[in-house]
N, CA, C and O atoms as a GROMACS GRO file, in nm:
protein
  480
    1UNK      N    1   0.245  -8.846   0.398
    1UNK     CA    2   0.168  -8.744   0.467
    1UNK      C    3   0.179  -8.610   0.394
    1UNK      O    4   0.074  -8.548   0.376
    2UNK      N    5   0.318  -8.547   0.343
    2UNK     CA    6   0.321  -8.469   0.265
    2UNK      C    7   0.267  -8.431   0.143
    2UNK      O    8   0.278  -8.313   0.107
    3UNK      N    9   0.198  -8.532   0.056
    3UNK     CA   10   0.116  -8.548  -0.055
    3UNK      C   11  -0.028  -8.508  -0.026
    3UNK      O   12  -0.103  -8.438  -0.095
    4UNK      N   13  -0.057  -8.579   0.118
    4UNK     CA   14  -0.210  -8.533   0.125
    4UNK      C   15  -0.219  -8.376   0.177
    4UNK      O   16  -0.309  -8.295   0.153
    5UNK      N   17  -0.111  -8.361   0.247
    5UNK     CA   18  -0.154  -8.211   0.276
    5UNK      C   19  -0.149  -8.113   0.142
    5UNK      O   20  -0.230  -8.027   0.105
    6UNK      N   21  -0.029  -8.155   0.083
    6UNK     CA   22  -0.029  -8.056  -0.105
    6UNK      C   23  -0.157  -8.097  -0.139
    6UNK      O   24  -0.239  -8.006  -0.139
    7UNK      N   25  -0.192  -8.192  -0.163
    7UNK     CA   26  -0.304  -8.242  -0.251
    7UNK      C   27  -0.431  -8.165  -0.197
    7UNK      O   28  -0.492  -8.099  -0.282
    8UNK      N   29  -0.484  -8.162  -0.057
    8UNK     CA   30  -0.596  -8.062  -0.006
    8UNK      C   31  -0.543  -7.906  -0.035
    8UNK      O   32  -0.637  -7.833  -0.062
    9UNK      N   33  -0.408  -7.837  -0.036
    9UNK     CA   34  -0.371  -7.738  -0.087
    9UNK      C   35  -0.432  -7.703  -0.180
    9UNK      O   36  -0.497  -7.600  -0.188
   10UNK      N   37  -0.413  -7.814  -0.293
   10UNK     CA   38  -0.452  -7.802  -0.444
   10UNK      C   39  -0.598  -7.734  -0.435
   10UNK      O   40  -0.654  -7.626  -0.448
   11UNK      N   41  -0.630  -7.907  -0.394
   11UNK     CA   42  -0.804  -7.851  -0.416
   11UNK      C   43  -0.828  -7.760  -0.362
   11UNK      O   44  -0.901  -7.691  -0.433
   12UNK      N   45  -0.792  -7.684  -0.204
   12UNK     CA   46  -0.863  -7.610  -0.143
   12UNK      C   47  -0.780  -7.443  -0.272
   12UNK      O   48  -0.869  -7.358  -0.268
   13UNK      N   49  -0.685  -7.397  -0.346
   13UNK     CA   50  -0.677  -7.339  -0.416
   13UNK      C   51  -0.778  -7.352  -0.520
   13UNK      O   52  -0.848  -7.256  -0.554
   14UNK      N   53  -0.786  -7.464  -0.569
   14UNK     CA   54  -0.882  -7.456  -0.705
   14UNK      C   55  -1.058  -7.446  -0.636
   14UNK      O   56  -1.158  -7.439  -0.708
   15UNK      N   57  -1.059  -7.448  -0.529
   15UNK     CA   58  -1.171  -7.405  -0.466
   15UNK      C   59  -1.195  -7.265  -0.490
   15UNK      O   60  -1.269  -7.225  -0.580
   16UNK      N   61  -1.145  -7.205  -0.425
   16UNK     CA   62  -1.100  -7.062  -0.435
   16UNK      C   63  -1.062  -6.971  -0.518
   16UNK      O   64  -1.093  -6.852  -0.523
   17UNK      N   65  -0.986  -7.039  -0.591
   17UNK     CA   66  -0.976  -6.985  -0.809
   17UNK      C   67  -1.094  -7.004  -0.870
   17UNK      O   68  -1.124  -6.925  -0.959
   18UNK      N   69  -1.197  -7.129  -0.828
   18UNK     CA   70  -1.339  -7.124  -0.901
   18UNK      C   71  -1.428  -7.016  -0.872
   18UNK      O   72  -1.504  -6.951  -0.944
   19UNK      N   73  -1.398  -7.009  -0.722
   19UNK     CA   74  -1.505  -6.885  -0.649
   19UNK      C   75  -1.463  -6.765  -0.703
   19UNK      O   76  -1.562  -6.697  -0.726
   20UNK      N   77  -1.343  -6.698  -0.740
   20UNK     CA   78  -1.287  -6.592  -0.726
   20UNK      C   79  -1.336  -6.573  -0.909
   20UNK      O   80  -1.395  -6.475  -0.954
   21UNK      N   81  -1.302  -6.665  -0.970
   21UNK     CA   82  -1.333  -6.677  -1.117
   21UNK      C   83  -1.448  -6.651  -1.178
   21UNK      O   84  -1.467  -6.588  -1.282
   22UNK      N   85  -1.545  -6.721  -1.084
   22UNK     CA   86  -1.695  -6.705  -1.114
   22UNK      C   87  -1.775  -6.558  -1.090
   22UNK      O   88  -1.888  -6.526  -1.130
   23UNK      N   89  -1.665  -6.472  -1.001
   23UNK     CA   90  -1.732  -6.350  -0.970
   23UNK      C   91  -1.665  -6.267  -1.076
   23UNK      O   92  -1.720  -6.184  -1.149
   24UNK      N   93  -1.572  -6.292  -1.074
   24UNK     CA   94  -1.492  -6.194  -1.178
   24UNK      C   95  -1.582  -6.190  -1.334
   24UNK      O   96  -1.617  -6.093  -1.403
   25UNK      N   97  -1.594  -6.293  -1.348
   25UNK     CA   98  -1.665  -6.315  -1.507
   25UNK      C   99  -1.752  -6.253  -1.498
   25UNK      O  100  -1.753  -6.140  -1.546
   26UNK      N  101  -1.889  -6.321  -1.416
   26UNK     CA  102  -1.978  -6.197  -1.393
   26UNK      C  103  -1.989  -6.064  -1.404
   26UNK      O  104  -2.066  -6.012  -1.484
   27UNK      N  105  -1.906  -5.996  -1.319
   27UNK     CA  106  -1.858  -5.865  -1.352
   27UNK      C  107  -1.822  -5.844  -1.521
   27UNK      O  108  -1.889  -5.789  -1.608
   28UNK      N  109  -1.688  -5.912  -1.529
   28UNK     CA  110  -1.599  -5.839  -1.674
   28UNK      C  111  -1.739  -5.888  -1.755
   28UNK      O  112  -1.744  -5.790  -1.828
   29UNK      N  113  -1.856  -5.968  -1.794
   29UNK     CA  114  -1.912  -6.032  -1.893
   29UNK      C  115  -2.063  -5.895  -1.886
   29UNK      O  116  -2.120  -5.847  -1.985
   30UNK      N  117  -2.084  -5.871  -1.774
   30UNK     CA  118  -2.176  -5.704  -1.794
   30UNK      C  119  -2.045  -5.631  -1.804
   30UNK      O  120  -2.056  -5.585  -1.690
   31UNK      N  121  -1.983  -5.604  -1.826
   31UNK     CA  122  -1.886  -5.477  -1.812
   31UNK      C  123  -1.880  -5.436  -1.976
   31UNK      O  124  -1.883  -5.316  -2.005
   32UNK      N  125  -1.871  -5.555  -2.098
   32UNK     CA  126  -1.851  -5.615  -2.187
   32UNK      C  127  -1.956  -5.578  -2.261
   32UNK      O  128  -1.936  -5.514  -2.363
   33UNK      N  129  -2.130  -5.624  -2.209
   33UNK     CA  130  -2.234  -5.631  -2.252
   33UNK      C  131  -2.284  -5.458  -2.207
   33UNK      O  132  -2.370  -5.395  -2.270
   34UNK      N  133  -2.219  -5.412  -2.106
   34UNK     CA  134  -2.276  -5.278  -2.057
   34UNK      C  135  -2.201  -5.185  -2.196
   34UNK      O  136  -2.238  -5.074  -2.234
   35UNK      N  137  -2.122  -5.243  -2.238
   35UNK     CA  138  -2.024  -5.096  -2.304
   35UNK      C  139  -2.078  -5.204  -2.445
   35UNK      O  140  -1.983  -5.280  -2.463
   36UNK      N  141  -2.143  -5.225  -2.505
   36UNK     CA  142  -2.201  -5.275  -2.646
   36UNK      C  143  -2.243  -5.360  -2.642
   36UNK      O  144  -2.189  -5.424  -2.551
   37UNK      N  145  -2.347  -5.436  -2.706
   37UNK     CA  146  -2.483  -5.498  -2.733
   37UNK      C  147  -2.301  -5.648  -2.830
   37UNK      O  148  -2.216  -5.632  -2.918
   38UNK      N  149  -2.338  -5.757  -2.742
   38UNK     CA  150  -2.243  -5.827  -2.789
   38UNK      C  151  -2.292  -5.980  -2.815
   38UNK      O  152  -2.388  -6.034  -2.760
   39UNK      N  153  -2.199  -6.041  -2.918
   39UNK     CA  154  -2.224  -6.103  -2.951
   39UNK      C  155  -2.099  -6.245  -2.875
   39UNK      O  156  -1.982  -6.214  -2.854
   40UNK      N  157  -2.146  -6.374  -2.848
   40UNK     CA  158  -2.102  -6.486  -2.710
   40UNK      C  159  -1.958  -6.478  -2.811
   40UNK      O  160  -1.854  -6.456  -2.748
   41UNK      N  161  -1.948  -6.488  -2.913
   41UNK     CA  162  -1.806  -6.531  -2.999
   41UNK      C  163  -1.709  -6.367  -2.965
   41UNK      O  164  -1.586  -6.376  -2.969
   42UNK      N  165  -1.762  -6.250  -2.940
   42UNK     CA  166  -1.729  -6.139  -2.917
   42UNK      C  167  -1.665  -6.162  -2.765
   42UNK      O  168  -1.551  -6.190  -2.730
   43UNK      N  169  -1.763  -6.143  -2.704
   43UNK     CA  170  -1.732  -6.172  -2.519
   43UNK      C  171  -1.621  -6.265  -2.543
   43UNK      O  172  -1.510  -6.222  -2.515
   44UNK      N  173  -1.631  -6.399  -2.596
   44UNK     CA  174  -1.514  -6.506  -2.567
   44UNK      C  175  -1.399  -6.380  -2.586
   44UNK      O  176  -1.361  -6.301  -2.499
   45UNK      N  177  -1.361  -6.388  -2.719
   45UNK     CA  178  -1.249  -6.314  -2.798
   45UNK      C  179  -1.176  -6.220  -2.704
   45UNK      O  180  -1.059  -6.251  -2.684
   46UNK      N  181  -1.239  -6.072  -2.617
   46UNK     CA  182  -1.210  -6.002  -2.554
   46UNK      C  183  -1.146  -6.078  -2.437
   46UNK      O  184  -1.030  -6.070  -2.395
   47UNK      N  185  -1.241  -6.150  -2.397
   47UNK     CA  186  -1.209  -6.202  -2.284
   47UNK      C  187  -1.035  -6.281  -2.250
   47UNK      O  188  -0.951  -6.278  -2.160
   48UNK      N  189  -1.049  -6.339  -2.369
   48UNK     CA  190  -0.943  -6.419  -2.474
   48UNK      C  191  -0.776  -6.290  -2.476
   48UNK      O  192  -0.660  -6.312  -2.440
   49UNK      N  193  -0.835  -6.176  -2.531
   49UNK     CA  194  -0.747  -6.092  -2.573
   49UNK      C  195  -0.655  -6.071  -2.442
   49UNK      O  196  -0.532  -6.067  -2.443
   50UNK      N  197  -0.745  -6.058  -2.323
   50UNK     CA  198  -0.705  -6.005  -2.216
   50UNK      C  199  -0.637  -6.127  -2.070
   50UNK      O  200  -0.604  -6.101  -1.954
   51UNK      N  201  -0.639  -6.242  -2.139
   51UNK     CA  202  -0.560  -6.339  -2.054
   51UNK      C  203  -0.654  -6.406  -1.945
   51UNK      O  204  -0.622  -6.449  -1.834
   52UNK      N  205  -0.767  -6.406  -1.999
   52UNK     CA  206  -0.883  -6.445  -1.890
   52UNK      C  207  -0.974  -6.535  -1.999
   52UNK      O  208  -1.072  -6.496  -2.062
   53UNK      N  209  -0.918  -6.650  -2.001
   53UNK     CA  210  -0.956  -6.762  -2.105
   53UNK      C  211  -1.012  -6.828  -2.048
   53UNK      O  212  -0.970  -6.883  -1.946
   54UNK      N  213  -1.201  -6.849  -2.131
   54UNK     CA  214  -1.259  -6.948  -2.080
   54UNK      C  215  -1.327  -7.009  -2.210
   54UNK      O  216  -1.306  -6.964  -2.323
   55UNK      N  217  -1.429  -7.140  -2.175
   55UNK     CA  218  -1.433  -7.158  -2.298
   55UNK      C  219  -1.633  -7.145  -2.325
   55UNK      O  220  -1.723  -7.112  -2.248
   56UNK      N  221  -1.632  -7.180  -2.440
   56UNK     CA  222  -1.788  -7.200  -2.478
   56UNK      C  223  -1.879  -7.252  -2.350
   56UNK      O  224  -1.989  -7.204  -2.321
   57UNK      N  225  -1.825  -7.339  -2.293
   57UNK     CA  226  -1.946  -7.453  -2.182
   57UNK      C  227  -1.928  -7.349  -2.058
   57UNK      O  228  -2.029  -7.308  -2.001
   58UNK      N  229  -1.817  -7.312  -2.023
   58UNK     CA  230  -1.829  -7.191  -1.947
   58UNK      C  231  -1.891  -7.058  -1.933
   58UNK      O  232  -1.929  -7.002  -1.830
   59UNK      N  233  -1.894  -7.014  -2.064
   59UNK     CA  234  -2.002  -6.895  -2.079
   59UNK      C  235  -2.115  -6.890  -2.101
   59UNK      O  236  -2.168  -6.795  -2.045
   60UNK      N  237  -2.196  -6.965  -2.174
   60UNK     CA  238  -2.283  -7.010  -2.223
   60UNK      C  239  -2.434  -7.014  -2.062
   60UNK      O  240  -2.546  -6.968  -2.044
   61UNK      N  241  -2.346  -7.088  -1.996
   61UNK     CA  242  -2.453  -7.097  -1.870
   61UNK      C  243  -2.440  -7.009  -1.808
   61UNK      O  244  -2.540  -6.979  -1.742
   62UNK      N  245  -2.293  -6.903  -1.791
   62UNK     CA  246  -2.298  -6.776  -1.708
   62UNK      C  247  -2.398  -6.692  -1.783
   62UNK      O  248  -2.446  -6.614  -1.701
   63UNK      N  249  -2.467  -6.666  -1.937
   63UNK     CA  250  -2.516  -6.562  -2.054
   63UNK      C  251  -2.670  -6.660  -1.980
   63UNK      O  252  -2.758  -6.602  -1.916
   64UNK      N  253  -2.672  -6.800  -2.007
   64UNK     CA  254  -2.835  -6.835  -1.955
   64UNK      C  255  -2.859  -6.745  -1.829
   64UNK      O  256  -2.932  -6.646  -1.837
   65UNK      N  257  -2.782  -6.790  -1.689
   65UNK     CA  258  -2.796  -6.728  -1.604
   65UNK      C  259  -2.863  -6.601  -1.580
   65UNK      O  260  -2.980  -6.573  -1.551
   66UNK      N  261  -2.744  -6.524  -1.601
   66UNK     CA  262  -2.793  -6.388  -1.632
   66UNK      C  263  -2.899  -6.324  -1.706
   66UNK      O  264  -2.940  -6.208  -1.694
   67UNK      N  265  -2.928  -6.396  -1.767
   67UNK     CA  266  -3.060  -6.392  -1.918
   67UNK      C  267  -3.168  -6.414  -1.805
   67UNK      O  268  -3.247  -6.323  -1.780
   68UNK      N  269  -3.173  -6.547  -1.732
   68UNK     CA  270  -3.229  -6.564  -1.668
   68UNK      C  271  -3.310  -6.476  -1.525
   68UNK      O  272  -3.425  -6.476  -1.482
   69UNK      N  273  -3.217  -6.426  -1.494
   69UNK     CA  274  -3.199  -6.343  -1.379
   69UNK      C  275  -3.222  -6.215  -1.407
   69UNK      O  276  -3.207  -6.129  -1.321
   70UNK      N  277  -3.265  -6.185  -1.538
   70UNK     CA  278  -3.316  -6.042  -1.572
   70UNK      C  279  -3.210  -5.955  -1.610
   70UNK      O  280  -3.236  -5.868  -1.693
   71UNK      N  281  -3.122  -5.963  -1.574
   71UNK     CA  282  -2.988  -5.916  -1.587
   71UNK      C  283  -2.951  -5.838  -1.759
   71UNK      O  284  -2.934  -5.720  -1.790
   72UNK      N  285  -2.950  -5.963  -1.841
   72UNK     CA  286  -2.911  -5.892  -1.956
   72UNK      C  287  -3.071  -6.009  -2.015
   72UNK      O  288  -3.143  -6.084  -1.950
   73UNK      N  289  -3.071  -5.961  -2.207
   73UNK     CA  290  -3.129  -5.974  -2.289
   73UNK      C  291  -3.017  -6.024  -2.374
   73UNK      O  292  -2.895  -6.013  -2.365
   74UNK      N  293  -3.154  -6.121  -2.518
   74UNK     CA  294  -3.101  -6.065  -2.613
   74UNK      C  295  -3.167  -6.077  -2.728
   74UNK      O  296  -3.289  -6.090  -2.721
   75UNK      N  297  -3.117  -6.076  -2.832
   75UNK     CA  298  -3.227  -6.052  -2.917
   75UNK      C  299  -3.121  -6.099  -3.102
   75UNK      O  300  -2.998  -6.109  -3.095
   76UNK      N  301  -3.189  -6.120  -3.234
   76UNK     CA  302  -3.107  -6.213  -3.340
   76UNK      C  303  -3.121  -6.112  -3.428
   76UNK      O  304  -3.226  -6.052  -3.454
   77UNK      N  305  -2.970  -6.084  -3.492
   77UNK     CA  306  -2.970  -6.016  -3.621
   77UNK      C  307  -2.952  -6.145  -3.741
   77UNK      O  308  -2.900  -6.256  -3.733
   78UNK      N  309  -3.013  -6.081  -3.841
   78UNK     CA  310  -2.995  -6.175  -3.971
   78UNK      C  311  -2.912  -6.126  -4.048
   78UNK      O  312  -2.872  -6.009  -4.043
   79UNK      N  313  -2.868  -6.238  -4.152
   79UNK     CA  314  -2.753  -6.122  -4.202
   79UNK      C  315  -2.744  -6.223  -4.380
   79UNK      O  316  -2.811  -6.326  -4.379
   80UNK      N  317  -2.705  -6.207  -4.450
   80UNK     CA  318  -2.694  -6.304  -4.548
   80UNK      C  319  -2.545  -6.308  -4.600
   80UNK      O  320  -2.525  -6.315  -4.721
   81UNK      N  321  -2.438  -6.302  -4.508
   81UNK     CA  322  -2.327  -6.388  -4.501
   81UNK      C  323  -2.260  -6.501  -4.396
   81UNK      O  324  -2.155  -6.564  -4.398
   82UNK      N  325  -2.365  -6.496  -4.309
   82UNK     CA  326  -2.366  -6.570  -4.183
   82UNK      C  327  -2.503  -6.609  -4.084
   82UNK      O  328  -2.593  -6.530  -4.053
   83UNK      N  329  -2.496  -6.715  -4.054
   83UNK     CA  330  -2.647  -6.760  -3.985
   83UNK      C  331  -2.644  -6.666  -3.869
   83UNK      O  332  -2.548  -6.615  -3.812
   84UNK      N  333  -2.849  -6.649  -3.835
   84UNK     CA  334  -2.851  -6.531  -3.740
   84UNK      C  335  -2.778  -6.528  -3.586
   84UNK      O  336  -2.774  -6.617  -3.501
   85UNK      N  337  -2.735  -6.428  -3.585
   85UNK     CA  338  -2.663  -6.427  -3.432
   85UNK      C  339  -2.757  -6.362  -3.316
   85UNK      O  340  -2.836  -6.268  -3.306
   86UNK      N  341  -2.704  -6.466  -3.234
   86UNK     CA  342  -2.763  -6.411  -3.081
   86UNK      C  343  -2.690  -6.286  -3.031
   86UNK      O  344  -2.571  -6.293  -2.998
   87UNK      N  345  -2.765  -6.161  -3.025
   87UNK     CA  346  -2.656  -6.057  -2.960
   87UNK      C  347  -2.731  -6.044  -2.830
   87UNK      O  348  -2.851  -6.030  -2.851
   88UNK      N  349  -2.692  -6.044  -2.672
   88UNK     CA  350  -2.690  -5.975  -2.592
   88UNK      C  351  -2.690  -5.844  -2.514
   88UNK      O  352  -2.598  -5.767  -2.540
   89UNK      N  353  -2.763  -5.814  -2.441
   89UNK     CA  354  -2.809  -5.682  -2.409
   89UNK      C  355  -2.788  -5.645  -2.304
   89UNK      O  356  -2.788  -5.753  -2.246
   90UNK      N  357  -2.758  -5.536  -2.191
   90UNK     CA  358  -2.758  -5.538  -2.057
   90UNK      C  359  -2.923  -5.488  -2.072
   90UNK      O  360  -2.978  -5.427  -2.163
   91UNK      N  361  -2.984  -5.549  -1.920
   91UNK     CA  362  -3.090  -5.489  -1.867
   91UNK      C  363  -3.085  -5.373  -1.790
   91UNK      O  364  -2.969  -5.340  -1.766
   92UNK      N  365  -3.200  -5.274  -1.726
   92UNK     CA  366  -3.200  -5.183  -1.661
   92UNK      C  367  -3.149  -5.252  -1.507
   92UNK      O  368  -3.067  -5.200  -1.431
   93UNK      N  369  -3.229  -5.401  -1.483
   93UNK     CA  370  -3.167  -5.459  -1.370
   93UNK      C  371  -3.003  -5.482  -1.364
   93UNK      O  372  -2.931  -5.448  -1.270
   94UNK      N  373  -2.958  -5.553  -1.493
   94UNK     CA  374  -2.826  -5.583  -1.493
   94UNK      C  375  -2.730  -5.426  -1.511
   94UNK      O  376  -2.609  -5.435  -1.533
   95UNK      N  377  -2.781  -5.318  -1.502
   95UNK     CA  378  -2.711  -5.184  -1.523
   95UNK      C  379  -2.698  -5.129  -1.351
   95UNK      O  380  -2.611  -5.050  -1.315
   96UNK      N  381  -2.782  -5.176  -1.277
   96UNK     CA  382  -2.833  -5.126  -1.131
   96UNK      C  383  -2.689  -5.249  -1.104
   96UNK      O  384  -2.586  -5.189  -1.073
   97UNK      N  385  -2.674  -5.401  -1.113
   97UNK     CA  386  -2.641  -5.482  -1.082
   97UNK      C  387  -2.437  -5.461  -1.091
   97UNK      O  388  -2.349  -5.489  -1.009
   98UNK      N  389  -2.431  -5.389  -1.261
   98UNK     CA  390  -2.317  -5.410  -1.304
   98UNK      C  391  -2.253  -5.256  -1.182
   98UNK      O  392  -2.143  -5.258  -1.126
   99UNK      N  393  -2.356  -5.140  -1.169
   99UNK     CA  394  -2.276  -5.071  -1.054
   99UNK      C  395  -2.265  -5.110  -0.930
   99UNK      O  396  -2.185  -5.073  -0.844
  100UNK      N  397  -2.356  -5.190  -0.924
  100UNK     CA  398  -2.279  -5.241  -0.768
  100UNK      C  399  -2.179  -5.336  -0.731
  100UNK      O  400  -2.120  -5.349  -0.624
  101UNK      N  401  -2.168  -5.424  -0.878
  101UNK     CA  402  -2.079  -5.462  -0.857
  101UNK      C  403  -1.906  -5.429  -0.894
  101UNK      O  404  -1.803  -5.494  -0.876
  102UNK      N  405  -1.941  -5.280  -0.958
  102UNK     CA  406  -1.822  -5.224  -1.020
  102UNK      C  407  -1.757  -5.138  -0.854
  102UNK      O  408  -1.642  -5.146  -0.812
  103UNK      N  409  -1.865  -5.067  -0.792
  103UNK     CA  410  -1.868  -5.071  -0.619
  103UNK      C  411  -1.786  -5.139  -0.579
  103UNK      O  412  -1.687  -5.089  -0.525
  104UNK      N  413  -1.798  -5.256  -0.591
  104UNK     CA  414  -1.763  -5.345  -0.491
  104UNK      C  415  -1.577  -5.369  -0.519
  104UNK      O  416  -1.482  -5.356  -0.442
  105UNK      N  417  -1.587  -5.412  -0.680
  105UNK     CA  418  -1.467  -5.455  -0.724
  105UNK      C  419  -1.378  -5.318  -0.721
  105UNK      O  420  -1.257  -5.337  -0.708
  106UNK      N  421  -1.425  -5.179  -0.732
  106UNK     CA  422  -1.314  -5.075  -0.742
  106UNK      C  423  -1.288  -5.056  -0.575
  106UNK      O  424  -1.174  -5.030  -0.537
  107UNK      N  425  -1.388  -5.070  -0.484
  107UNK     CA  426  -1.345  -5.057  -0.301
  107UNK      C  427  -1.254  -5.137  -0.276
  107UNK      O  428  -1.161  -5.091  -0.209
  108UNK      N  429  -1.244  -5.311  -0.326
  108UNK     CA  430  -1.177  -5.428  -0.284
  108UNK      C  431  -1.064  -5.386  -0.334
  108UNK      O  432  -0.966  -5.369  -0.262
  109UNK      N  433  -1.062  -5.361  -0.478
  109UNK     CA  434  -0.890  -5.341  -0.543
  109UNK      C  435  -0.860  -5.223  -0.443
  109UNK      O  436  -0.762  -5.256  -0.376
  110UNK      N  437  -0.899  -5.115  -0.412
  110UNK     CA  438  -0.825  -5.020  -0.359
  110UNK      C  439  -0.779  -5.066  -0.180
  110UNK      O  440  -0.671  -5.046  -0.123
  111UNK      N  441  -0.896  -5.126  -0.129
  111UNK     CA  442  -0.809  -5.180   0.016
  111UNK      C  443  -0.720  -5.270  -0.002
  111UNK      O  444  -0.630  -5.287   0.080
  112UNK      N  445  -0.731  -5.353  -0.130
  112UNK     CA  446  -0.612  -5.434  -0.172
  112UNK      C  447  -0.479  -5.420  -0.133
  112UNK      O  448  -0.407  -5.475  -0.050
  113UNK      N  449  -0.461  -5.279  -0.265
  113UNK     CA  450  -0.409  -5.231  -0.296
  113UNK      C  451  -0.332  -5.121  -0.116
  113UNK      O  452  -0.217  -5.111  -0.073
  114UNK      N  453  -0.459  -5.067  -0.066
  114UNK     CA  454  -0.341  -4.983   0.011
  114UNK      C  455  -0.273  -5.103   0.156
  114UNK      O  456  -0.189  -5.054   0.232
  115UNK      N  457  -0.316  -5.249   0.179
  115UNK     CA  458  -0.299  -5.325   0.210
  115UNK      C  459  -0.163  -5.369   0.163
  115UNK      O  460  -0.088  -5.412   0.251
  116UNK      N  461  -0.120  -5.366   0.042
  116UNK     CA  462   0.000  -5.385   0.038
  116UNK      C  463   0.088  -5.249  -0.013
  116UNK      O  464   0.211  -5.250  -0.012
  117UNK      N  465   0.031  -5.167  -0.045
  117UNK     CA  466   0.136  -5.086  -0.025
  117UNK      C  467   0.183  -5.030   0.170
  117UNK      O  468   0.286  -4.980   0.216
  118UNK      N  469   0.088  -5.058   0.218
  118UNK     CA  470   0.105  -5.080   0.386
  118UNK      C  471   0.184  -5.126   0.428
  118UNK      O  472   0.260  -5.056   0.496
  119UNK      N  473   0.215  -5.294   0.408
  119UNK     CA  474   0.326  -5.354   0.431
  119UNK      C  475   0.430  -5.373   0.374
  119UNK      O  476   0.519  -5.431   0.435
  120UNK      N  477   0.459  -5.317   0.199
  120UNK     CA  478   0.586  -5.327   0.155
  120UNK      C  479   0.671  -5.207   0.222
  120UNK      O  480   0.791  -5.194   0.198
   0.00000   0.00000   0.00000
């Protein structure tokens, strides 16, 4: 009996690490594209630098998405030491989008935040 209740633990955590994950990226991936015109091997890397590791199959459909959704652009430099790259753009929509959601994420950290400084 003890296995199945850990085991729905699990999943119902990795439920909740997906949800929590999927918003976060969103955010940090315009945050990324808002502060320079970037390139998907760029975004990984940062992303990478900062302990928030995901991989190619993961970003790739969050950059369609958003592409999709008006959000960001992008557009191919050529270069003749490397085949052309896709660089990424924020949109005027994804600039309206990335403050509200910078809104959202600086209100949450701060009730977070005085939430536990409340109870310690």
């Amino acid at each position: 009996m003890q296995y199945i209740v850990l085991n729905f633990k699990k999943m119902e955590f990795q439920k909740f690490e997906t949800q929590i994950k999927k918003w976060i990226l969103e955010y940090v991936i315009l945050w990324v594209i808002s502060k320079k015109d970037s390139y998907s091997s760029d975004i990984l890397a940062i992303l990478k630098k900062n302990d928030l590791i995901i991989v190619e199959w993961t970003l790739y459909p969050l950059l369609s998405r958003l592409k999709n959704e008006w959000y960001i652009s992008y557009y191919w430099t050529e270069s003749t030491s490397w085949p052309p790259r896709k660089y990424f753009k924020i949109t005027e929509s994804g600039k309206e989008l990335f403050k509200a959601l910078d809104k959202i994420w600086l209100g949450t950290q701060k009730s977070i935040n005085n939430i536990i400084n409340f109870i310690s």
